[in-house]
VOGU-3710 file (C-alpha; in Angstrom, 3 decimals, decimal comma):
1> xxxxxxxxxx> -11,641/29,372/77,425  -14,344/26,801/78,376  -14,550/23,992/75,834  -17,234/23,037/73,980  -17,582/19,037/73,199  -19,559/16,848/70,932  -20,567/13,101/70,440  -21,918/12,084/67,541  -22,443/8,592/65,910  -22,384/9,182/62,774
11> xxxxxxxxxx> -23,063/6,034/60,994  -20,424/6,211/58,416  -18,346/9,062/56,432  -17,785/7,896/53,708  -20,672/9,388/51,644  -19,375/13,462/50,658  -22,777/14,147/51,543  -22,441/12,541/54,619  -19,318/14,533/55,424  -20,901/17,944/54,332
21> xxxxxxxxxx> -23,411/17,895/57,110  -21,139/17,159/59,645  -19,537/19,746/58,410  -21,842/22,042/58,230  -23,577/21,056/61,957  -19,815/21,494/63,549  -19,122/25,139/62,346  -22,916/26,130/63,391  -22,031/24,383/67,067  -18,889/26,150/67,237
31> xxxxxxxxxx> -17,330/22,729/68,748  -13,698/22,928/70,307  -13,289/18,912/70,653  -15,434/16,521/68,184  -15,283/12,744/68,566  -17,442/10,991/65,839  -18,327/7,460/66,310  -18,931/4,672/63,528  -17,074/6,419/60,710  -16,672/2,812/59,098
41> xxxxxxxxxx> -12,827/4,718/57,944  -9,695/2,023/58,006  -7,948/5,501/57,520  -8,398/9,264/58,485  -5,872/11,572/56,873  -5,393/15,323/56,755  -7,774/15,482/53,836  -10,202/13,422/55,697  -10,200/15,635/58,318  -10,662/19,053/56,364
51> xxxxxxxxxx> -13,711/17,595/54,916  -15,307/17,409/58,214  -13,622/20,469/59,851  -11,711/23,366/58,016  -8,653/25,075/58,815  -5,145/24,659/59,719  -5,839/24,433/63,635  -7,023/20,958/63,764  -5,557/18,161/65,043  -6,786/14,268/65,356
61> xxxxxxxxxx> -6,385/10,761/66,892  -7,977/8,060/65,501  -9,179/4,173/65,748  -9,518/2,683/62,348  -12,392/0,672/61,686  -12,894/-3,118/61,676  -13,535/-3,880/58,461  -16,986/-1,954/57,165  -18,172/-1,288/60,861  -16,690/0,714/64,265
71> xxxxxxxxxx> -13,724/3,320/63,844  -13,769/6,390/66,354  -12,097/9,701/65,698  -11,478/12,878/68,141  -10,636/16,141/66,468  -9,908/18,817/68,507  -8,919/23,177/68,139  -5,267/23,242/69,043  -6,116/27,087/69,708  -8,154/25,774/72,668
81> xxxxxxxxxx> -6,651/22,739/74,097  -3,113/21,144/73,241  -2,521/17,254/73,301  0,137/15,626/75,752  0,076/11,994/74,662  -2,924/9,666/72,915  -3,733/5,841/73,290  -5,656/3,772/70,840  -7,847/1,216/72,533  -10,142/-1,487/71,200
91> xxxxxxxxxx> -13,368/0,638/71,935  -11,896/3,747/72,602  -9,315/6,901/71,536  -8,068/8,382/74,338  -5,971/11,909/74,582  -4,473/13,546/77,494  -5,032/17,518/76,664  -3,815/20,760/77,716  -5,884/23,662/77,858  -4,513/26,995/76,598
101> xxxxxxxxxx> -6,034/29,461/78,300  -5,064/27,836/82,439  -2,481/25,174/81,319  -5,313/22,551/82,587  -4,081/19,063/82,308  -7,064/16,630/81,633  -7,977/13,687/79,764  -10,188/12,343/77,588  -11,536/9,352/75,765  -14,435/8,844/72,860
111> xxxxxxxxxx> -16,148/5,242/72,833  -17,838/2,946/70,839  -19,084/0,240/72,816  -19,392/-3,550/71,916  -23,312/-4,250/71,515  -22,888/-7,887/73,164  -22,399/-8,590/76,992  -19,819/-10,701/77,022  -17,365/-8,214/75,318  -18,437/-5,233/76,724
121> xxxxxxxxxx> -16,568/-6,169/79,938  -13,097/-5,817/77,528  -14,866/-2,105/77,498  -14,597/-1,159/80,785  -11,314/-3,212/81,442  -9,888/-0,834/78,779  -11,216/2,484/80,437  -10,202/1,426/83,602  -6,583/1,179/82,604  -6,396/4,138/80,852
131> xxxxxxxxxx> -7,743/5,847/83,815  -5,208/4,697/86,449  -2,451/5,242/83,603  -3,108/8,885/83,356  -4,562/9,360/86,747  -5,866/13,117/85,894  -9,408/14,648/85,777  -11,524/12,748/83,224  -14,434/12,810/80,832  -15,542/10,356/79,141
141> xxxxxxxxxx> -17,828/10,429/76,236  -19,683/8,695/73,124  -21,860/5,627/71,959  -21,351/2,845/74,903  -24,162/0,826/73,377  -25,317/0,258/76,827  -28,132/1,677/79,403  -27,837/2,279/82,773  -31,610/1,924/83,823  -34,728/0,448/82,572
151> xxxxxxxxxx> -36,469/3,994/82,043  -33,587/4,588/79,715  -35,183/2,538/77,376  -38,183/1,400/75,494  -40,268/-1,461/76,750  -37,914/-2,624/79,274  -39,421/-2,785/82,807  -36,139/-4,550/84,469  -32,798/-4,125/85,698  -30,349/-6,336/83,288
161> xxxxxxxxxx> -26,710/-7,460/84,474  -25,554/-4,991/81,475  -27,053/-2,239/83,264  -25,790/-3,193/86,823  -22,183/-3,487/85,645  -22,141/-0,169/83,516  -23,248/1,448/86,773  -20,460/-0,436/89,014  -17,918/1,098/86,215  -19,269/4,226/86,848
171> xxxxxxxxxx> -18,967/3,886/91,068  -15,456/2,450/90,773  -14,174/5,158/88,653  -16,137/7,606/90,758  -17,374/9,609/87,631  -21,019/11,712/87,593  -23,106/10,700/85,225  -24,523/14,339/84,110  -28,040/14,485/83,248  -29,174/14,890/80,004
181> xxxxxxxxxx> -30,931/18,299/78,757  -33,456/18,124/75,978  -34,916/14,415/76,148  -34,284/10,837/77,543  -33,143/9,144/74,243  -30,221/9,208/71,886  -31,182/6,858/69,570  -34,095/5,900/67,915  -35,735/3,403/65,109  -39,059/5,073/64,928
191> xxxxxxxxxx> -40,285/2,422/66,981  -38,244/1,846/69,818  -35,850/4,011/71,347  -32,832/3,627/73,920  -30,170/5,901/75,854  -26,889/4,921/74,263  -25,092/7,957/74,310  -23,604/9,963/77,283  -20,985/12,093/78,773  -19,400/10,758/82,053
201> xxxxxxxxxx> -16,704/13,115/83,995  -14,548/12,865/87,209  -15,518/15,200/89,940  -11,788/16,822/89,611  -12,950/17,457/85,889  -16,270/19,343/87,665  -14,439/21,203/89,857  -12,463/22,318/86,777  -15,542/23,145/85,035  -18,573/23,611/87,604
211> xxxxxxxxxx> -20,952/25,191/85,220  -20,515/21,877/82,999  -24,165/20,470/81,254  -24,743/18,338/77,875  -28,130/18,401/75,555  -29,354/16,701/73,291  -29,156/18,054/70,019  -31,070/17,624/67,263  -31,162/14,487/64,653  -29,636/14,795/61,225
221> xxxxxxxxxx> -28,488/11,267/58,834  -28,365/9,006/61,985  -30,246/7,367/64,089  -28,151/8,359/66,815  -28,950/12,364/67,709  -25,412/14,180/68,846  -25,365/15,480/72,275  -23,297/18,517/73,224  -21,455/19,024/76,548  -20,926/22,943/77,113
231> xxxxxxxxxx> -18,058/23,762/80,214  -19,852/27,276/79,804  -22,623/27,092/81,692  -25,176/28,721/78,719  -27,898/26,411/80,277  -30,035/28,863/81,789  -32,357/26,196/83,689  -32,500/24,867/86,851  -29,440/23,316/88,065  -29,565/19,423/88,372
241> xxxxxxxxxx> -30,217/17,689/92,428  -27,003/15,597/92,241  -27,122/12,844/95,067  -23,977/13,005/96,925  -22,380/9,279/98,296  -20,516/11,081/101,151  -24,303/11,117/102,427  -24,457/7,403/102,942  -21,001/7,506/105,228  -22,520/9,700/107,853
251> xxxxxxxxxx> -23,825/7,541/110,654  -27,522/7,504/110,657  -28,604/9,139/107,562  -31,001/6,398/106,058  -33,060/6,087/109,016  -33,166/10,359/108,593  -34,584/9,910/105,034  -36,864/7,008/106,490  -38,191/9,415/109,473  -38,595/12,570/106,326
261> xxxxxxxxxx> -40,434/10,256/103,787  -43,302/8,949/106,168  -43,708/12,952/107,261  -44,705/13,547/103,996  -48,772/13,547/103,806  -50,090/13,953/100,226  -53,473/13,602/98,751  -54,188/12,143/95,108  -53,433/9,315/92,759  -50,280/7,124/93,593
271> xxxxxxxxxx> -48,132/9,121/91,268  -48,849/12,210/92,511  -48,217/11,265/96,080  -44,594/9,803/95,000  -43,571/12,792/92,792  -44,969/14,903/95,630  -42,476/13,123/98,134  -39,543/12,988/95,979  -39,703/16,822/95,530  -40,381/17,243/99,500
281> xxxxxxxxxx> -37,406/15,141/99,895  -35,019/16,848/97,780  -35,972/20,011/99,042  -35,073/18,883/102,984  -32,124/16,995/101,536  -30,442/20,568/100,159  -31,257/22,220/103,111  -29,231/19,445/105,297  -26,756/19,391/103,002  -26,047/23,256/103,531
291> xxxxxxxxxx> -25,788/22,483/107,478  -24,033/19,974/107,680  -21,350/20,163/105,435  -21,508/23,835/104,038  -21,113/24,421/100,704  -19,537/21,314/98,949  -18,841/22,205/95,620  -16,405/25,201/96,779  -15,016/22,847/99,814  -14,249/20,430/96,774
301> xxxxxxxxxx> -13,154/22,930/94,527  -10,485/24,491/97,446  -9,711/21,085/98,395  -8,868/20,387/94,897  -6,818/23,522/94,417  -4,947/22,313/97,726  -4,112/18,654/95,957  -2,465/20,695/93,095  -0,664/22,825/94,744  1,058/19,589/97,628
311> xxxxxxxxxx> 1,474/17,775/93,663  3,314/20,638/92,344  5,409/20,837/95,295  6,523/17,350/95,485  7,378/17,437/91,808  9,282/20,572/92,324  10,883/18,935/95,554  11,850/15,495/92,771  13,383/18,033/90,769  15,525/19,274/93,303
321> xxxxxxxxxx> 16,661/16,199/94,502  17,176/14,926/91,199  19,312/17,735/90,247  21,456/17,505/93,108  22,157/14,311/92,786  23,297/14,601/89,293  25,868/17,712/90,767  27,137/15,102/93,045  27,438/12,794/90,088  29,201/15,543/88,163
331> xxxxxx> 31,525/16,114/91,557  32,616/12,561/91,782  33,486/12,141/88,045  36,145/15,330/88,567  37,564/14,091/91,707  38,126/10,802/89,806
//
């Protein structure tokens, strides 16, 4: 089974009302893992839980709130994935799962993101340990109160250092940031609006799950609008051009795209002419792609497969060595 995830800030549960419509919006998405962000909830018990999703089958993590503002929780099917172990950040809950169905190991952690600069870097200190801890395929989801780009957000026309170092957290960790179906924002005043929320996932974690895309779904009691990420592949669309940074290894490939971009001859506004070019470029950049390196998502996929399998054996090879040991342990103790 191919789960289904949401993000949501929420802006606070404790209203029943509140709680009802979360409710209500998670049995009509048919979720398999939830994290809600915001609950404003020093505690989330069993009850608590049953009042946002029914039935015996669900289990939780949680990071109580400070004072009347933060608190994340992630509630997830145990008939769909199992959890290993769980770590409570600052900013984030964090579960290692197993899936059911293939005995997947993955992880995941739900944010909530300082708003000021300063401690935001505690943010992606905290991820970044978690992520070496674990060292399994990731994603990475929820409110990071943070934009990567300038068009992710009203009025802004530059590149801020919050931006740049959200996007070096992204290339250390080497996680896609997955385009966004439906719309550019996630949040919205009714007179500006931003790109706070996102799902971000290893490339092991795509391999896992190639037909992987989130939307944006629609707003109810937040300002934030939940956006769902679907390991399905229901998205019937066009498949997103993903830029791939093993491009920028092989020896003269910028002065390629330099020699393809002033072939391009267009006629109209200034606009035109770029989006003209971009598409003209993306189009010769697929078919190179296909030449030169074949087919890269099953390479990675087979290449992944290979990883598991030389991990597997070296753990089985451990166990062997650790059990004969302990026989030779055994041995000496009766000869004593």
């Amino acid at each position: 089974m191919k789960p289904k995830i949401v993000s949501w800030n929420v802006r606070g549960l404790n209203e029943v009302n509140k709680r009802l419509r979360v409710r209500n919006m998670l049995r009509e998405w048919k979720a398999d893992i939830v994290c809600l962000q915001e609950t404003k909830l020093k505690m989330i018990d069993r009850k608590m839980v049953r009042s946002l999703w029914s039935g015996s089958h669900v289990d939780w993590s949680f990071l109580a709130s400070n004072g009347a503002s933060g608190g994340v929780v992630v509630m997830w099917d145990r008939r769909v994935v199992e959890k290993v172990e769980d770590c409570i950040g600052q900013f984030s809950v964090a579960c290692s799962f197993k899936c059911v169905s293939d005995n997947f190991l993955w992880a995941f952690a739900g944010v909530y993101g300082p708003n000021q600069d300063p401690v935001r870097k505690l943010l992606w200190e905290e991820l970044a340990g978690i992520h070496s801890w674990w060292g399994l395929p990731w994603c990475i989801g929820g409110d990071f109160n943070v934009v990567r780009f300038p068009s992710e957000v009203s009025g802004s026309r530059r590149l801020r250092p919050a931006m740049e170092e959200f996007s070096e957290f992204i290339f250390d960790l080497n996680l896609v940031d997955l385009p966004l179906a439906g719309g550019i924002a996630t949040w919205s005043n009714n007179q500006s609006w931003s790109r706070l929320d996102r799902f971000l996932i290893s490339p092991e974690w795509e391999s896992h799950f190639p037909e992987v895309w989130q939307k944006r779904m629609p707003r109810i009691g937040s300002d934030h609008l939940p956006i769902l990420m679907d390991c399905g592949g229901v998205h019937n669309g066009r498949r997103p051009f993903k830029f791939e940074n093993m491009w920028l290894k092989l020896e003269g490939f910028v002065e390629r795209v330099k020699r393809w971009w002033s072939s391009y001859q267009f006629q109209g506004t200034p606009g035109f002419i770029f989006a003209g070019k971009l598409k003209a470029l993306k189009r010769d950049l697929k078919a190179w792609n296909v030449e030169s390196f074949g087919n890269v998502g099953a390479n990675r996929k087979a290449k992944m497969l290979e990883l598991r399998r030389l991990r597997d054996c070296r753990r089985y090879n451990h166990s062997l060595r650790k059990n004969k040991l302990g026989d030779q342990s055994w041995s000496q103790k009766l000869r004593d």
